[in-house]
N, C-alpha and C positions, 0 to 999 in steps of 0.2 A: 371403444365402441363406435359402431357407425351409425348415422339415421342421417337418410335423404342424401347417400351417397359421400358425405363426410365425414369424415374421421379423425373422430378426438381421442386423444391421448395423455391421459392422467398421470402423473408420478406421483405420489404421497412423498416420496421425502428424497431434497435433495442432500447428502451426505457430505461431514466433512466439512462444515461450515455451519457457520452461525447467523440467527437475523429469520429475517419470514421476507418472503418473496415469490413469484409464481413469474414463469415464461408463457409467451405465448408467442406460436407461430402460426404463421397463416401460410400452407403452400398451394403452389397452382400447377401443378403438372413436377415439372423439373424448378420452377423459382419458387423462392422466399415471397411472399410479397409483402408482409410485416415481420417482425422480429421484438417485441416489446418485451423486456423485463420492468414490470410490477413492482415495487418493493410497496408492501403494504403495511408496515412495520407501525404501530401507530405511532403520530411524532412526540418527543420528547423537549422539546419546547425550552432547548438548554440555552439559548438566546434570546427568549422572554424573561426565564428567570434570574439571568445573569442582570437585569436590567434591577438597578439601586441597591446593587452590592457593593461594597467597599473595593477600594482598585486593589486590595491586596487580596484577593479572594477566586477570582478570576483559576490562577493555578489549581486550587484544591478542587474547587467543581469540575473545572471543566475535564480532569483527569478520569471524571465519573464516565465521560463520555463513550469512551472504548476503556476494558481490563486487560487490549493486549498490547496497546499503544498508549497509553496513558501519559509516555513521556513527551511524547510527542503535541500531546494537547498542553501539558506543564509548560515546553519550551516557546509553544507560537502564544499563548495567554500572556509569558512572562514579557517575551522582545517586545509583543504589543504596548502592553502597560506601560514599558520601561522607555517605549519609543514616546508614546502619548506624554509622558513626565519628563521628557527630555534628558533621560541615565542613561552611559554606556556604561556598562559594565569592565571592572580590569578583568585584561586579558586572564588571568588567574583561573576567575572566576569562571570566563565563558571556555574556556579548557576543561575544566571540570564540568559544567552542563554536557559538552561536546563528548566527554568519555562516559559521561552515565547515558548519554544516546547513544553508542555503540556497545552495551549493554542492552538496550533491548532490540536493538539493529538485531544481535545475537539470535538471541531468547526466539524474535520475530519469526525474523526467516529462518532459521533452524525449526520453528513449529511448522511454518508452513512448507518447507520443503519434505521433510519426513511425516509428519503425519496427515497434512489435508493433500501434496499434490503428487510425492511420491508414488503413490500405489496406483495412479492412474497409468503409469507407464508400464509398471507390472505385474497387473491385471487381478491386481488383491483389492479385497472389498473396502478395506481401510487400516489403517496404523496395529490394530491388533492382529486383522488376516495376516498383514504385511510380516510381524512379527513371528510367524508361525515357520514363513519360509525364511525371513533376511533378519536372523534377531540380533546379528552381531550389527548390522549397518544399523537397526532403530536404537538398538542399543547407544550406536555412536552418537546418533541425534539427538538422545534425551542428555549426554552429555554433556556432545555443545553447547545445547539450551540451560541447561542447569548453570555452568559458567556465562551465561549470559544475565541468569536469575541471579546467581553470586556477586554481580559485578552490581545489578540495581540495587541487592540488598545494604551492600556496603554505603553504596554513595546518595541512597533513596531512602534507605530505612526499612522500605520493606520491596518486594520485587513486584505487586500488585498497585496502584494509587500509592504512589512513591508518597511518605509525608514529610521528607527533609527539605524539600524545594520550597523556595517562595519567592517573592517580585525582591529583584535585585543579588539573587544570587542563591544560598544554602540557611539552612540552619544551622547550622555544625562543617566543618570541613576535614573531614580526615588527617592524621600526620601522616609524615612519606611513610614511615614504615607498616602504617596501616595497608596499604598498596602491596607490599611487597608479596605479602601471599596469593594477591591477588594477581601477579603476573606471573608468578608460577604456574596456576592454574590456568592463567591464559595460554602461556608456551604451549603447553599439551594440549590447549583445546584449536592452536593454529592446525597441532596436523591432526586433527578431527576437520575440520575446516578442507585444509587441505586434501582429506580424503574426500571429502562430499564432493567438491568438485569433481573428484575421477570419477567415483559412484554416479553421478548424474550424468556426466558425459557417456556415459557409457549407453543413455537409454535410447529407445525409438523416437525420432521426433518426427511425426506430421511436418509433411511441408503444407507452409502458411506464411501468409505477409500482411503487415497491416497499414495501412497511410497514411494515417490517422495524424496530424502534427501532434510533437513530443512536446511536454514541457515539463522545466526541472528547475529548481533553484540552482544558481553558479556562482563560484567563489574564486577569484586567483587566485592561484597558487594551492587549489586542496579540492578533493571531491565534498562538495559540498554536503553538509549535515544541518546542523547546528543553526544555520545564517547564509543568505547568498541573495540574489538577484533574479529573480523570476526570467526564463531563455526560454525561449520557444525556437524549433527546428521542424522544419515542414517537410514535407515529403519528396519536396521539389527541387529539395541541396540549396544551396547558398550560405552565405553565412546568418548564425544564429540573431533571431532579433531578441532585444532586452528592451525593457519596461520597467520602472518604478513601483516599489511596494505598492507605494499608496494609490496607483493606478491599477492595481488588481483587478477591485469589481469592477472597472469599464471595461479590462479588457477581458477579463473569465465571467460570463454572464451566467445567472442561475433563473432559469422558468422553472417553472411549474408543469407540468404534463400531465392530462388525465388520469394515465394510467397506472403512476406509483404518485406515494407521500414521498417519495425523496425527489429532490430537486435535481434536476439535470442541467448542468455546465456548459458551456461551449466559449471558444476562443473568437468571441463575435461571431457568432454564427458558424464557427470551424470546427469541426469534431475533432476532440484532442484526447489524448493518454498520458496520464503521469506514472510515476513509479518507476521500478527499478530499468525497466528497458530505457525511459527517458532519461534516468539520470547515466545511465552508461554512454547512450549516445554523444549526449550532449556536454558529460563529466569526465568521460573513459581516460582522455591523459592524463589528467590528474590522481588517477588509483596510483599507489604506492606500488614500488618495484616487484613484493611479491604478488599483489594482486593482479596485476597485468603480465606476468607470468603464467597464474592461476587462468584466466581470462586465454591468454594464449593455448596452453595444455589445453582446455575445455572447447578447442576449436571455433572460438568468438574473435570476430572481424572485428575493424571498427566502431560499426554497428549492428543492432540485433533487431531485426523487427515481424521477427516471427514469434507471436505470444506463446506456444508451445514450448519454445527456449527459455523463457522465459525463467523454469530453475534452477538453468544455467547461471545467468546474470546475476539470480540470486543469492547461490554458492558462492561468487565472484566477491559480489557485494558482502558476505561472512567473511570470508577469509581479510577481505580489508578491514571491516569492523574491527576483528580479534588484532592485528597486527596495529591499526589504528591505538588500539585501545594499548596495547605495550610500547609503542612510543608516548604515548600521553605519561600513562603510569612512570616511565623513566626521564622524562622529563617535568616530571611535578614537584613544585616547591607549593607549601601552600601557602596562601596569599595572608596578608594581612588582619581582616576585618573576613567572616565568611559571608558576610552580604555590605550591599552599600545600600545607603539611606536612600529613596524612592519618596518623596517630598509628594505630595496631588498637589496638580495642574489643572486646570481646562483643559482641553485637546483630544484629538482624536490620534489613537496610535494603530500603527501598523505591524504582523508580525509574520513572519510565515518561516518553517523547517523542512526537513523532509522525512516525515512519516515512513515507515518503512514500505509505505502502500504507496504514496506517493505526497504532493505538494501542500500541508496544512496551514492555510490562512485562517488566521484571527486578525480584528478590526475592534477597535472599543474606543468608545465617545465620552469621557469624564468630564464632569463639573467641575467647579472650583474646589468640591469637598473631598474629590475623588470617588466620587461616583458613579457607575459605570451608568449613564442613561441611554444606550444604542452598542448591542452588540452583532458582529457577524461572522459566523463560522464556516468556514466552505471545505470541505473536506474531500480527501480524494474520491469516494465514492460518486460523490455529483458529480466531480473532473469526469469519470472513467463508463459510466451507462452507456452515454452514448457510444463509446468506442467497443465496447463489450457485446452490446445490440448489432453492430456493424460486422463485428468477428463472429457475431451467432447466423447472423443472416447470408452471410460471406462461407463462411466454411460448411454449414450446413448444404449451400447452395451447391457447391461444389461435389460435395458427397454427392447429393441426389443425380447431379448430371454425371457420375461416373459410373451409374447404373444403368443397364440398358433396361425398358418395360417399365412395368405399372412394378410399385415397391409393394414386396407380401406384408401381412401383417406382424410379423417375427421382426423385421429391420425395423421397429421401432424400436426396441429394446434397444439398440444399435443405436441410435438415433439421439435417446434421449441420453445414452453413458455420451454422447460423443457432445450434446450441450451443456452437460457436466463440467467435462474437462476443460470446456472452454472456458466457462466463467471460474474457475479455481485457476486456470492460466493466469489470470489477474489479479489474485488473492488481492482485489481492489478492498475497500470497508465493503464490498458485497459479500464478503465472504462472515463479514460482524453482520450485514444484513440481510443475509437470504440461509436462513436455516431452514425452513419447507418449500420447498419449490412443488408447487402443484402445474405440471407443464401440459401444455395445451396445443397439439397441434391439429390444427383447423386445414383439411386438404381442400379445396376445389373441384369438384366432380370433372370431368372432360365434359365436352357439348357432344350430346347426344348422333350418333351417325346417321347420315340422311341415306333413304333407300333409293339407288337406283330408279 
């Protein structure tokens, strides 16, 4: 509707994702001149409440936090803990975390490729329109996803808030032969895997680029999952800089913003992107042989930094997963003891994985009792707002200057599918926190023409 020459633009509901959230754009002719996503979700205060819990507890709550990522909060609560108490864990042990994280790697991005960001390429309303035309390809994806739900059932317990994990390892540990069915069903779901990638390559992508500096956890010798080294990659090339865990929060700062309860991130002041495009960039030789094959066929460079691609890298990043996940299984003996002892210390621990959305830090402060009295959780979501606002303000901007005139009222519709697809580019935790998008865009009148 318009009044006094401006024109706002409501959407009831953004599709396809989860969370509560509202866009708001502000345009002046042909520019952007704000770009704010809102997340208005109320908070959940899972860092208050963590505060005089027992250090073994940590894992089970904070898996409450997301039901798609869940293991992801399990793995950076446990390294925390386990770093605050001074435990490495045997290698055994962190093998087996590492394969039930490629399990929801799976599950993950196999949901969000087929049913939140697929059908944006092929102009179906969502996962069931999509179904209507492509049932064998959705068909394929609830497959792969199922052998990714099979693999947490096995090693988790259950494939939702895993309940076998705990600080310093499992409750229980599988015998090898418990595995083996489970690599069989892996084999078949590689060339599932392997298909999405040609299915995906195949689609339209927007040209787009982003600048945003990348950061990723890194590991020699492996694409990092599990454990790594926080790397940052700027837009400007050179070589990668790295930073110490426990220098995190000085250098990924979290304000506060007016306009959303979720906190926004930045790399000192730098607007930065985590998740699959960073870990490719900054991880890509170390993918496994098929995977950088996969990655080759799917016509990906060294690096990707078009977020439209971005289901590319995804695919990329499955097909390692599942292949990941069948050298583990073939190489598993199981360990000893299925946890070690985790004694409470004093200390503050540091932990951080990689989410399949991107970089999950945890920090916990214990007592002598092991008491957690300071916690802090920074989650990709915060990393990823600000680079998400930059690609809404950016690409939107670009649309509009590729129009010649005043825009009818009809190219809104246009408008708001096209801010859509941008924030689903990033299946960042925006997509766990922006379930209603109420979008708003505010035009600027022209200044009135002077008469002769």
């Amino acid at each position: 509707m318009t009044h006094r020459g401006t024109r706002v633009l409501h959407v009831g509901s953004l599709a396809r994702v989860e969370g509560e959230g509202a866009l708001h754009l502000t345009v002046d002719g042909a520019d952007v001149t704000s770009a704010r996503l809102r997340i208005y979700e109320p908070p959940r205060f899972f860092e208050a409440f963590l505060r005089g819990r027992a250090h073994t507890e940590p894992p089970d709550i904070t898996a409450r936090v997301c039901g798609i990522c869940p293991v992801a909060y399990q793995m950076s609560a446990c390294a925390a803990i386990e770093d605050a108490c001074g435990v490495e864990v045997p290698d055994g042990i962190r093998q087996l975390r590492r394969l039930l994280y490629c399990g929801e790697w799976i599950e993950s991005q196999t949901l969000h490729i087929y049913l939140l960001h697929a059908p944006d390429f092929l102009g179906r309303d969502g996962a069931v329109d999509l179904a209507r035309t492509h049932r064998a390809d959705v068909e394929r994806g609830l497959r792969l996803k199922q052998a990714g739900n099979v693999l947490l059932e096995q090693l988790g317990g259950r494939a939702i808030h895993p309940v076998n994990v705990r600080v310093g390892g499992f409750h229980r540990t599988p015998a090898k032969a418990e595995l083996g069915p489970l690599a069989e069903r892996l084999r078949r779901a590689l060339d599932d895997a392997w298909a999405t990638v040609r299915w995906t390559a195949g689609f339209d992508f927007p040209d787009a680029d982003c600048d945003h500096d990348l950061l990723a956890l890194s590991e020699p010798g492996t694409y990092a999952i599990e454990r790594g080294t926080p790397t940052v990659l700027t837009r400007r090339g050179g070589s990668p800089r790295r930073f110490a865990l426990r220098d995190f929060t000085h250098e990924v700062v979290e304000e506060q913003v007016p306009h959303s309860t979720a906190l926004h991130a930045t790399l000192r002041g730098r607007r930065h992107l985590t998740g699959s495009l960073a870990r490719y960039a900054i991880n890509g030789p170390a993918l496994s042989t098929v995977a950088r094959q996969a990655a080759q066929e799917a016509g990906l460079g060294a690096e990707c930094r078009n977020p439209f691609r971005s289901i590319l890298v995804r695919a990329v990043e499955t097909v390692y997963a599942v292949d990941e996940a069948l050298r583990l299984i073939d190489a598993y003996e199981p360990p000893a003891r299925p946890f070690v002892d985790v004694t409470p210390r004093a200390g503050t621990g540091h932990g951080a994985t990689e989410a399949p959305r991107g970089t999950l830090y945890h920090r916990y402060v214990l007592d002598a009792d092991g008491i957690v009295t300071d916690a802090r959780l920074v989650p990709p979501t915060a990393q990823n707002q600000g680079a998400i606002e930059e690609d809404l303000r950016r690409v939107v901007e670009q649309r509009l200057r590729a129009q010649d005139g005043p825009r009818a009222a009809a190219d809104d519709a246009e408008l708001t599918h096209l801010c859509e697809r941008i924030i689903r580019n990033h299946d960042p935790c925006i997509s766990c926190s922006t379930h209603f998008l109420d979008l708003t865009v505010e035009r600027v009148p022209p200044p009135p023409r002077r008469l002769p």
